[in-house]
C-alpha positions in Angstrom: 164.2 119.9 -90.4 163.7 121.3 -87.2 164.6 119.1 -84.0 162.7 119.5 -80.8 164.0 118.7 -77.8 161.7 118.0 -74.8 161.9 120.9 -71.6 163.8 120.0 -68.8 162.3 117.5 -66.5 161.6 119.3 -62.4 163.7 117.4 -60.0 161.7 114.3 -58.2 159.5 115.5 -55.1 161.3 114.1 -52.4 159.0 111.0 -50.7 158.8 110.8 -47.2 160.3 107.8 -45.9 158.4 105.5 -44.2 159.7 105.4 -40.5 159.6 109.3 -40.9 155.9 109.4 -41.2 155.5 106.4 -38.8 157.6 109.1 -36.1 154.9 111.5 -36.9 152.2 109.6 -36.5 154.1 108.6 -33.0 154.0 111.8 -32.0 150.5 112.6 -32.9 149.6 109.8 -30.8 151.7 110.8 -27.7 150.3 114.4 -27.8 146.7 112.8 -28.4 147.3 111.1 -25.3 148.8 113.8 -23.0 145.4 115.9 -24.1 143.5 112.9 -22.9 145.0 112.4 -19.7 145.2 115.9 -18.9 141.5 116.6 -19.3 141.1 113.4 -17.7 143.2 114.4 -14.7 141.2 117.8 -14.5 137.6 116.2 -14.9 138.8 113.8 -11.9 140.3 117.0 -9.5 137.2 118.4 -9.9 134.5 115.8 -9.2 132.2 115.7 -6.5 132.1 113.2 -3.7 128.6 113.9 -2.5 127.1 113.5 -6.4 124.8 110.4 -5.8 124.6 110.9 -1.9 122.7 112.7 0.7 123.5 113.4 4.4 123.0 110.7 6.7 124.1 112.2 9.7 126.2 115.3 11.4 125.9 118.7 13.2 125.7 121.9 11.9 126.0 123.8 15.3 123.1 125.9 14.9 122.1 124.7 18.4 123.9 123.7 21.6 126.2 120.4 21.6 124.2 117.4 22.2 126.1 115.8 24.6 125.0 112.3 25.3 123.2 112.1 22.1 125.2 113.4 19.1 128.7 113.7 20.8 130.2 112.1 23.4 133.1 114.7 24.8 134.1 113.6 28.2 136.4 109.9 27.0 137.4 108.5 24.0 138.8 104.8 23.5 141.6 106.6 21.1 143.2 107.7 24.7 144.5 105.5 27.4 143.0 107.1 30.1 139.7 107.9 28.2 140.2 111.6 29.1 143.5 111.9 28.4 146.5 110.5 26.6 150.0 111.4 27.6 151.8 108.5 25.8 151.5 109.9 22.9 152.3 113.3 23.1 149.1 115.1 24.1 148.5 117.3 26.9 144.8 116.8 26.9 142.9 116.8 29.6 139.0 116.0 28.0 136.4 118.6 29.2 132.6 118.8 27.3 132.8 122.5 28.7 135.5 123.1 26.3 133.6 122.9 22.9 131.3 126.3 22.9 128.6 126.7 19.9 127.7 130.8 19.0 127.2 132.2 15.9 126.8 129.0 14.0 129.9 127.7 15.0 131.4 124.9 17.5 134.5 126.7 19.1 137.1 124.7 20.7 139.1 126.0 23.7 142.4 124.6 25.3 143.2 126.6 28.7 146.0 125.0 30.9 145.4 123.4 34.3 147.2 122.4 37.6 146.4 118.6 36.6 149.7 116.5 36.6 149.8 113.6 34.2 151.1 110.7 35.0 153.9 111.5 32.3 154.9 114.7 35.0 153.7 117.3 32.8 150.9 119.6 33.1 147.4 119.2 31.1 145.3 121.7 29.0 141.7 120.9 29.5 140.2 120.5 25.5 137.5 119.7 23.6 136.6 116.3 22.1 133.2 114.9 20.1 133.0 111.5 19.1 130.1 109.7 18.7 131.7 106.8 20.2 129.4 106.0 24.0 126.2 107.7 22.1 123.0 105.9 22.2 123.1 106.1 18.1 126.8 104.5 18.3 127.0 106.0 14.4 129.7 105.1 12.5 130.8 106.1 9.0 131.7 103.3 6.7 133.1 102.2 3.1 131.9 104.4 0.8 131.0 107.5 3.0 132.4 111.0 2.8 133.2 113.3 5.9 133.5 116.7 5.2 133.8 119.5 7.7 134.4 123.0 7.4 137.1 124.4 10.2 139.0 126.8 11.5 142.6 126.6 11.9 144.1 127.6 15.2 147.0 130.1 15.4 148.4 129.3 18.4 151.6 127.5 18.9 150.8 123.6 20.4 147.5 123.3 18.7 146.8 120.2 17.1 143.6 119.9 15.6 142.5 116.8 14.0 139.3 115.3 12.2 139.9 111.8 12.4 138.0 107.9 12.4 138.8 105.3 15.3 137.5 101.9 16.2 138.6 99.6 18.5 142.8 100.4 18.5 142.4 101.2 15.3 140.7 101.7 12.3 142.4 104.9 12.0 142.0 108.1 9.2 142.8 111.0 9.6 141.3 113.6 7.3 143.4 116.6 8.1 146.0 116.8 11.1 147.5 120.3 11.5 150.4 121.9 13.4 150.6 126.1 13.5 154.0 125.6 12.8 153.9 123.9 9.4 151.1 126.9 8.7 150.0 126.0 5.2 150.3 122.1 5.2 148.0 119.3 6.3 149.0 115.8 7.3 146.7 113.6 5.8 147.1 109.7 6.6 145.6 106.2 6.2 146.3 104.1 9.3 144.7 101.1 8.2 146.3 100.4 4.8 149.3 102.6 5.3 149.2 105.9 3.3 150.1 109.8 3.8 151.0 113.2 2.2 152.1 116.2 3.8 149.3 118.5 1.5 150.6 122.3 1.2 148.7 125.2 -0.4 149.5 128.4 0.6 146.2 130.2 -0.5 143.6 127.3 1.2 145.9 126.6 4.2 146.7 129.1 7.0 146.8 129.9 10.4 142.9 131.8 11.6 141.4 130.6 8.0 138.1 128.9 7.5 139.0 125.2 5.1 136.8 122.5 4.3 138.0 119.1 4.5 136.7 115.9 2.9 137.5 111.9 3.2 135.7 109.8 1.0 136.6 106.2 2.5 136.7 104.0 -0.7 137.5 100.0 -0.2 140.2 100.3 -2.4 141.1 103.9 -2.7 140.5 106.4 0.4 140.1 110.5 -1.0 141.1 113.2 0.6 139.5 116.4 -0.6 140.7 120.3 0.8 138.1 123.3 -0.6 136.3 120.5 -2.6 139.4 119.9 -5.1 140.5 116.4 -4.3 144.2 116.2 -3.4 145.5 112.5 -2.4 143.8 109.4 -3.8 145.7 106.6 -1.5 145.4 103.5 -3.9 145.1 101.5 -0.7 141.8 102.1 0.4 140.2 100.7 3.7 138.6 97.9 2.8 135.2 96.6 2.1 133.8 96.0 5.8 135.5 98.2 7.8 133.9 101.3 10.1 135.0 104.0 12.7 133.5 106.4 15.2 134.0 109.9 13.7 136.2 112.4 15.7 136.9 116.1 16.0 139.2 117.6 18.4 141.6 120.1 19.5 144.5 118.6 21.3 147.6 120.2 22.6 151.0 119.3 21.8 153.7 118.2 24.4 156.2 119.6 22.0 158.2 116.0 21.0 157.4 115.9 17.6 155.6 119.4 17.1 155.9 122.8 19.3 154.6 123.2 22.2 152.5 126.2 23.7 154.3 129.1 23.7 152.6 130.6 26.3 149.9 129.8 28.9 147.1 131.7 26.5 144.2 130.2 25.3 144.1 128.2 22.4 141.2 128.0 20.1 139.9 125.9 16.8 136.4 126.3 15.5 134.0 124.2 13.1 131.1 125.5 11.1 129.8 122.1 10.5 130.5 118.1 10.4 128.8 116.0 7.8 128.8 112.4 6.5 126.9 111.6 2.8 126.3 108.3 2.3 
């Protein structure tokens, strides 16, 4: 009789425990989510603040400045004396002749002058346009965006600034830049307190055309550089508030940036100012 014995049995699979595939599934989920924010984060960078919106007002400076009906260029509320503001570190001395338009663009000029301030030192007649003192009185408001497309002074003791203001305040300042930090822009909320120093090497240099961008949301304000946005505040500016739109060349008295390093012109140009609504 013949005895048959049965063929080895193959060792047991090994089973996954369960808190192994649990960590998997963890994991799956965190990567899941990373994808999601990422493309999130990209799709947000990249969106447009004028989708929805059309152009309410601004100046393309195909034409002569408007003075008395677009811009006002001669005072400003922003400054102490109107024309000028020595308190707080400006050499300006406000002249309209100092904002040019050729060529499509709105060139800004800063020449010194014999004119003492009452600080002791000596002014640089510049170029302002507001539209505070116009017959229009236009303001932007919440849920506008200001973009302009400028370029950036080389010259030592430029500042050049597009920037809101209202009655002593009401303050944002879409780009704020200083020749010797030559790729960064100071970009700041007044009202609810916010600011970044934004560099970019490529976008941001001395005698280079940039276009900047504020979109001034009630509970976020946007600032945007070559349309990619680059600061969302998370403090915003409220749901009533408005400001006179401002661009200007001043000229630095050299406390908190340089100051001119010579008595040569200094010049900043714009291509065009426009607010969507």
């Amino acid at each position: 009789m013949s005895i048959q014995t049965a063929p080895p049995r193959s060792p047991a699979k090994p089973t996954a425990r369960r808190g192994d595939v649990l960590l998997r599934w963890w994991w799956v989920a965190v990567a899941a989510l990373c994808v999601v924010g990422l493309l999130t984060y990209l799709m947000d960078e990249e969106k447009d603040p004028t989708k929805g919106k059309s152009v309410v007002w601004g100046d393309e400076f195909d034409g002569p400045i408007a003075w008395g009906e677009t811009w006002t260029g001669d005072r400003t509320s922003a400054y102490a004396f109107q024309d000028r503001n020595p308190h707080w570190f400006k050499l300006d001395l406000l002249r309209p002749g100092a904002v040019t338009v050729a060529g499509g663009v709105a060139t800004f000029t800063a020449r010194p002058t014999s004119y003492v301030l009452e600080n002791g030192r000596t002014a640089w007649e510049t170029g302002l346009l507001t539209t505070e003192y116009t017959p229009s009185d236009f303001k932007v408001r919440t849920g506008d965006y200001l973009e302009a497309r400028v370029r950036l002074p080389r010259e030592m003791g430029a500042w050049p600034a597009l920037w809101t203001w209202k009655e002593g305040g009401n303050e944002v300042d879409s780009f704020e830049f200083h020749p010797a930090h030559p790729h960064a822009l100071e970009l700041t909320n007044h009202v609810n307190r916010a600011m970044k120093q934004h560099t970019d090497r490529a976008a941001i240099k001395p005698g280079g055309w940039v276009t900047v961008g504020t979109y001034y949301g009630a509970e976020s304000v946007e600032w945007y550089v070559n349309g990619h946005r680059v600061l969302a505040d998370d403090t915003g500016v409220g749901k009533d508030w408005t400001a006179y739109p401002v661009l200007s060349l001043s000229v630095s008295d050299g406390t908190h940036h340089a100051a001119p390093a010579s008595q040569e012109p200094i010049t900043f140009g714009a291509e065009y100012v426009r607010v969507y609504r």
